[in-house]
C-alpha positions as CSV (number, residue, x, y, z in Angstrom):
1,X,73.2,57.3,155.2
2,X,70.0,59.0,155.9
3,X,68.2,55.9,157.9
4,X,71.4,56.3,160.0
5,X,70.9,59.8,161.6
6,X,69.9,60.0,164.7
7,X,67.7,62.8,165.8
8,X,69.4,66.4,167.5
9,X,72.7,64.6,165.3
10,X,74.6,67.7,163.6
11,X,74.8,67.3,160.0
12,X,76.8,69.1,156.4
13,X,75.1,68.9,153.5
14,X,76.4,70.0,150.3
15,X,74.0,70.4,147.2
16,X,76.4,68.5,144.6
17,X,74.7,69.8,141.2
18,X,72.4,72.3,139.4
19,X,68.7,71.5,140.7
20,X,66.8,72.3,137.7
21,X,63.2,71.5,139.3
22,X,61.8,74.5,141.1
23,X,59.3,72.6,143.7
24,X,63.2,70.5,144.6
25,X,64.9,73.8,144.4
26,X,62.6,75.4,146.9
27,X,62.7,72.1,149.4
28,X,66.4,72.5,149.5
29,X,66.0,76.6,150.2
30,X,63.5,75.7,153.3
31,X,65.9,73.2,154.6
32,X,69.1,75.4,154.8
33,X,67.0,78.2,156.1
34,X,67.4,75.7,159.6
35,X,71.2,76.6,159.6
36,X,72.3,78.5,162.3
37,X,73.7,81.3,160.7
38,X,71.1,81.8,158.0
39,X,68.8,82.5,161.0
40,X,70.4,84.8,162.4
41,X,70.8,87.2,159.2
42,X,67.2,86.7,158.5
43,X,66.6,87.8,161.7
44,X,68.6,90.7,161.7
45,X,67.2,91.3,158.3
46,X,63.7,91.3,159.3
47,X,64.4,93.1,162.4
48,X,66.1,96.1,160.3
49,X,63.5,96.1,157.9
50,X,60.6,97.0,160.4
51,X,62.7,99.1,161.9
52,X,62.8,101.3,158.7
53,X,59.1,100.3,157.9
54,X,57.9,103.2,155.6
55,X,54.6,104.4,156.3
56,X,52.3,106.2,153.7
57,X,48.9,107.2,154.0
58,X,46.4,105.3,151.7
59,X,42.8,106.6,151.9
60,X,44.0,108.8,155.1
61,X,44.7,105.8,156.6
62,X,48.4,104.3,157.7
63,X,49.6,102.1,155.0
64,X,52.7,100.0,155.1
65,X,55.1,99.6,152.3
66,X,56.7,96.2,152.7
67,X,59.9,95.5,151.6
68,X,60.5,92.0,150.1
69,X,63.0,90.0,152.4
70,X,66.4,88.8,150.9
71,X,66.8,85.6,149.8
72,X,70.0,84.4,152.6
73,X,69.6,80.6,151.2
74,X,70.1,80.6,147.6
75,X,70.3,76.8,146.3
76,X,73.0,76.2,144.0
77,X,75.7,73.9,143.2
78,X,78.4,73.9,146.3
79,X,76.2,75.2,149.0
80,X,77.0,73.8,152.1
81,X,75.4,74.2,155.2
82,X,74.8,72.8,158.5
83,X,72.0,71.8,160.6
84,X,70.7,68.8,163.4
85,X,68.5,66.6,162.2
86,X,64.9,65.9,163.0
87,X,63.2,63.2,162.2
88,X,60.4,65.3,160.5
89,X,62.9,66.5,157.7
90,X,63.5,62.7,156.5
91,X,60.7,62.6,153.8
92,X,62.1,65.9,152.4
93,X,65.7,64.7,152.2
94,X,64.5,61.7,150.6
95,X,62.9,63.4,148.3
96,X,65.9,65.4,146.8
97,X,68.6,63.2,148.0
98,X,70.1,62.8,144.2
99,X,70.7,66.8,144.8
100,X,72.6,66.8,148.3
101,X,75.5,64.6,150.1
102,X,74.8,64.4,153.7
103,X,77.8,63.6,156.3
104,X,77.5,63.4,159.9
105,X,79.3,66.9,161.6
């Protein structure tokens, strides 16, 4: 199925069980972070969080307090999301393809 995408194609991929290795867990996280709508809330997220940056001084000089982003793309068993392909993404979903079902959108 894979060598049959075409690149810009839409695709839904589904992760179909528990991915118990973390480096496979986090390949599957980075890839659904290229769906749409998981853009857009970390982008709203990120936008709201600097917006209430808090400021403290640290040596009488400004110092940031960061707050950790949230974590929009969890992967799990039965998340689904979608995205187009690229042909740059192919190593990754071959690498983690016993985790995910891809069909063409």
């Amino acid at each position: 199925m894979l060598d049959s995408l075409k690149a810009g194609q839409k695709i839904r991929c589904t992760v179909t069980r528990d991915i118990r290795v973390p480096r496979h867990a986090a390949t599957v996280e980075r890839l659904m972070r290229q769906d749409d709508d998981i853009k857009r809330r970390l982008k709203k997220a990120q936008v709201y969080r600097m917006a209430n940056l808090l400021v403290k001084s640290r040596g009488n000089r400004p110092w940031e307090c960061r707050v950790k982003s949230a974590r929009h793309a969890v992967a799990g068993k039965g998340a689904t999301w979608t995205m187009r392909f690229i042909p740059q993404v192919l190593n990754d979903f071959k690498s983690i393809e016993q985790y995910l079902k891809v069909e063409a959108a």
